[in-house]
Structure formats: C-alpha cells, structure tokens
C-alpha positions in Angstrom: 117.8 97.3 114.9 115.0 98.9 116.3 114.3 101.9 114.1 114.9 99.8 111.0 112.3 97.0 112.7 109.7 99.4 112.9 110.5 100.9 109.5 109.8 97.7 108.2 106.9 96.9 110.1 105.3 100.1 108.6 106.4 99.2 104.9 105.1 95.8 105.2 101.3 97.4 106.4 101.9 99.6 103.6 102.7 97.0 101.0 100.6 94.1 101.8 97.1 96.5 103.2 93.5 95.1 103.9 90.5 96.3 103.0 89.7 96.2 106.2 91.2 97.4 109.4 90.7 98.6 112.7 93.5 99.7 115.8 93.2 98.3 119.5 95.8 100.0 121.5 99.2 99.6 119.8 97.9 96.4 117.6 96.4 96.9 114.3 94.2 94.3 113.1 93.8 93.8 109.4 90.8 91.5 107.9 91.1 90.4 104.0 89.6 87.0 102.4 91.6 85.0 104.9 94.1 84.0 102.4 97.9 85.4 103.1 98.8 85.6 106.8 100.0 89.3 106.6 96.7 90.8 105.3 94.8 88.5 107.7 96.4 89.6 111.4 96.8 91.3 114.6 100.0 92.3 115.5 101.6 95.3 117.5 103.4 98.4 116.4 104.7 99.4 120.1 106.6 96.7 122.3 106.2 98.5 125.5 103.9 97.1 128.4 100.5 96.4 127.6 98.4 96.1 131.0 95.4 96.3 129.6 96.6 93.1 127.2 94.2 90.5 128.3 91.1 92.1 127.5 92.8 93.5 124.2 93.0 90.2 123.1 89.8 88.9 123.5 88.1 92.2 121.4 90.2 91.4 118.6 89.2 87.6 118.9 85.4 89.0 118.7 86.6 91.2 115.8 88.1 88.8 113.4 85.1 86.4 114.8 82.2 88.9 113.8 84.0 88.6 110.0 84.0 85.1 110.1 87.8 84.8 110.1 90.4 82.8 112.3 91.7 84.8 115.0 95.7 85.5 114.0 98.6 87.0 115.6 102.1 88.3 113.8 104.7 87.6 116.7 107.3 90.4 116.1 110.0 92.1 118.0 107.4 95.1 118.7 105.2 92.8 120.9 104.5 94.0 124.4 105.9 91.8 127.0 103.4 88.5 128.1 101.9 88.3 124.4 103.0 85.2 123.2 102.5 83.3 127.0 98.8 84.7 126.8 98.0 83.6 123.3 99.5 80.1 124.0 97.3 79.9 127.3 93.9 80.9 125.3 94.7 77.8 122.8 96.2 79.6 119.8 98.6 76.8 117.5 102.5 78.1 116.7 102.9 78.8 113.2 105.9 78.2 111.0 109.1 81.2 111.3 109.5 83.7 108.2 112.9 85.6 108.5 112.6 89.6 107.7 115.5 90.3 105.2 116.8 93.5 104.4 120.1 95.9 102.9 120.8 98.2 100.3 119.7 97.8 97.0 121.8 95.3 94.9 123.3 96.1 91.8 120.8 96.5 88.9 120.0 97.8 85.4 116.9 97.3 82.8 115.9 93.7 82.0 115.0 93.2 78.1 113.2 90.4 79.1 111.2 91.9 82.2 108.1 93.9 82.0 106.3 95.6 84.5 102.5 95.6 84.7 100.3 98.0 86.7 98.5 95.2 88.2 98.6 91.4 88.3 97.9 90.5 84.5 96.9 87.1 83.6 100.2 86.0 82.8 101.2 87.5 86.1 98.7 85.1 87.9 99.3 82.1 86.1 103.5 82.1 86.9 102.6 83.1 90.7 99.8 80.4 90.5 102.7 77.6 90.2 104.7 78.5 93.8 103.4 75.6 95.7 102.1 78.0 98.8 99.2 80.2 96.8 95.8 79.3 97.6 92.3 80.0 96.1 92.0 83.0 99.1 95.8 84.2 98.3 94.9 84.5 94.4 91.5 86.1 94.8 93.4 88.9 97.2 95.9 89.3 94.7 93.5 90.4 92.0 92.3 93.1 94.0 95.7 94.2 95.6 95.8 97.6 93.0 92.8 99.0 93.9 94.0 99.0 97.5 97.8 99.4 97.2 98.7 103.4 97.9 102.5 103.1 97.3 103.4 102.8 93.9 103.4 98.6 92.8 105.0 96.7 90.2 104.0 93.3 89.2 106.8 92.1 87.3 107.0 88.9 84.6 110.1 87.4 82.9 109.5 86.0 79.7 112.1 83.2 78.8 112.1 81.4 74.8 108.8 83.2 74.3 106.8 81.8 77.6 106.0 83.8 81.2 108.4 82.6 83.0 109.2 83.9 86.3 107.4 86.8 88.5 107.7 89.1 91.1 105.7 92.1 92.9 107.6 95.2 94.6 106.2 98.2 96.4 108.3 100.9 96.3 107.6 103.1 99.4 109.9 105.9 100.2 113.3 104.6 100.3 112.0 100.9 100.7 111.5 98.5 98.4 109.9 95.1 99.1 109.4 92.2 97.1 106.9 89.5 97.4 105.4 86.5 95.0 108.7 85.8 93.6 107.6 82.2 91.7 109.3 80.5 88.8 107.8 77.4 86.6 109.1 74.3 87.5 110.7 73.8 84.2 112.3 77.3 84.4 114.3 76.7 88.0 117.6 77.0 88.7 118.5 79.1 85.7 118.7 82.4 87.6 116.0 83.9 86.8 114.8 85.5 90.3 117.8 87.0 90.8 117.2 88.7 87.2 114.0 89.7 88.5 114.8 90.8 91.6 117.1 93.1 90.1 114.9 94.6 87.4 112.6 95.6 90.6 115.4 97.7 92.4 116.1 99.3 89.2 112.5 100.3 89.1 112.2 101.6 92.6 115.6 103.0 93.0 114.5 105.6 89.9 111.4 106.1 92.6 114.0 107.3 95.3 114.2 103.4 97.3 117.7 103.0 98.5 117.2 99.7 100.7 115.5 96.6 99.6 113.8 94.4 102.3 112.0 90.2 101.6 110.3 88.2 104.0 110.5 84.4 103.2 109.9 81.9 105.6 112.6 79.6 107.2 112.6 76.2 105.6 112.7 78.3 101.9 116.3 77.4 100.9 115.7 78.4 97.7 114.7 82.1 98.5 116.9 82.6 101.3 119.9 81.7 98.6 118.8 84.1 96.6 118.1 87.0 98.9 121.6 86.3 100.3 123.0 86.4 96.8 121.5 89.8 96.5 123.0 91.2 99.4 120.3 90.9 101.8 120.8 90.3 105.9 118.6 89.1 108.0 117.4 92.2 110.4 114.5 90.1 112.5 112.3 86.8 112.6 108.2 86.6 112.8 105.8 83.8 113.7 102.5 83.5 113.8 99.7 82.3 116.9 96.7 81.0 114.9 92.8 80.2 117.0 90.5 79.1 114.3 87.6 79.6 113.7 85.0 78.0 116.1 81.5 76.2 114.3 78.5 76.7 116.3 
C-alpha cells in the first residue's frame, strides 16, 4: 500500500497543480483562488518523524496567511507522526473524509456520444456547474486549469438527445489515470451515463500508456462510490482535511 500511496499522492499534485507553490521540509504547500481543497493545501509527501514539526507548521500558517488564504492541511497516510494532535491543539476544524480509490483500468472502447475537449469548453462548465459542491472559486480555477496542467488532460462531455449532458476531466500521467468533476444534470441521473464516461476516459489514457485508474470522492457520495465500485475500483486509502481560517484584523 505504501508505494501505490505515494504514487498517488504524486499523481494527484500532478493532476490538480497550483499556480503557486512552495516546499517546507517534506510538506508541499500549494496556494490557488482558495476554491477546491486539493489545490489550496499543505500536506506531506514523507511520513517519517518530523522534529522540527511545530515550527513547520506555523511558517506555512504565515505562508498561506501572507496570500490571504485559510490555512489547510490534507491528512494522509504520509503524515509524520504528531501532525494531526498538533493541528487540533492550534485550533484547526476536522473536515469531512474523501476515500482514495484506485485499480486497473475497466473495460472500455470509443463513446459516439463523448467528445474530448482540450480545455473546459463552455458546455464543459455549464454540466460541471450543476454538481451541487462547485463554487464561484472552484469554477474560476477550473478555467485556468490548461494553462497549468503538465500531464496530458481531457475534459470530457456526453451529449444525450442533442443536450450536454454529463462531464468528466482525466489526467493521464504515466500509467495513471485520474478522474475528477464527474457531474450529470439532474434530469439526466440514473441513466448510466458516468459510467459511459468514465469509460470513454480509460480508453483515452490507456492509448497514452495508463494502465491503473485511480478517483477520489468523498465518503457520504453514494452515488460516486457506486459507480467507482462498478468500475472496478478499491479503495487503497482515506484523507481528511484540518482547516484554520482566515483571521480579520
């Protein structure tokens, strides 16, 4: 579990970067419009003892401070021992669990109905725009996710009785690929179409040399963990986040 944990936690800086970020030790800090929680956190790429941990934390409070941004953790497996006790004793709030899926890619072929953009089209934006978590700050990072994203990207919409239906975005990097934004209109539910999308994206990345597809989705999402189990996926390790906002003068 513990190479694929940090193989994942390298795909998911890769997939989701910032425009801004800086290392402290074995934490990377990375500083967007303070919209989605990955592109807007500290969190550590080495679990072994951090004695120099208390102070560590308190430069990357000043860090995310200086940029006018609450002060977030990503609890993972990789965290040095003592993190989360520390953060809890400096005041930070317990965030809701995602779960870290991942396996090999399921079975797939083209889609008729599923087109890939180079970046998230307007169509793109508008299906995405209907998933009840996105926020002004999530959108506006979205819109300039390609000119940051190294790995190749697909923003993916399927069009159902002539209308965008469903969406989906997939970074393909190395033999990883990982899905994210995965929204369908209300009217449009429960007819299958994420798994038709989800699909669709392996066969992209898979003719880009990804063998393994890997989702994060958070706990209480019965919906999405359905379908990532329907598509083969296992759950490899669970995240939460430690949150101090931002303090007013």
């Amino acid at each position: 579990m513990g190479d694929e944990t940090t193989a994942l936690e390298r795909a998911c800086l890769t997939a989701l970067p910032a425009p801004r970020q800086a290392f402290d030790g074995n934490f990377v800090a990375k500083l967007f419009l303070g919209g989605t929680g990955r592109a807007n956190a500290a969190s550590s790429l080495d679990p072994a003892p951090d004695p120099a941990l208390a102070s560590r934390i308190a430069r990357i409070e000043a860090l995310y401070a200086r940029h006018g941004l609450a002060c977030r953790f990503r609890l993972t497996p990789l965290d040095p021992p003592g993190l989360e006790p520390l953060l809890a004793a400096c005041g930070y709030a317990e965030g809701d669990e995602t779960i870290v899926h991942a396996g090999p890619l399921p079975p797939h072929g083209a889609d008729a109905a599923v087109r890939r953009f180079d970046g998230p089209e307007p169509g793109w934006m508008a299906v995405v725009a209907t998933a009840e978590y996105q926020t002004e700050a999530r959108r506006a990072e979205k819109l300039q996710l390609p000119e940051l994203l190294a790995a190749p990207g697909g923003w993916f919409v399927l069009r159902e009785g002539g209308v965008e239906a469903a969406c989906l975005f997939a970074v393909a990097d190395g033999p990883y690929c990982g899905i994210f934004d995965l929204a369908t209109r209300p009217e449009f539910r429960r007819r299958g179409l994420g798994d038709r999308l989800v699909r669709a994206a392996a066969h992209w990345a898979a003719g880009l040399g990804a063998t393994r597809l890997w989702a994060q989705v958070a706990s209480t999402n019965a919906a999405s963990l359905a379908l990532q189990r329907r598509v083969g996926l296992t759950e490899a390790y669970r995240y939460r986040y430690r949150t101090k906002p931002v303090t007013v003068p």
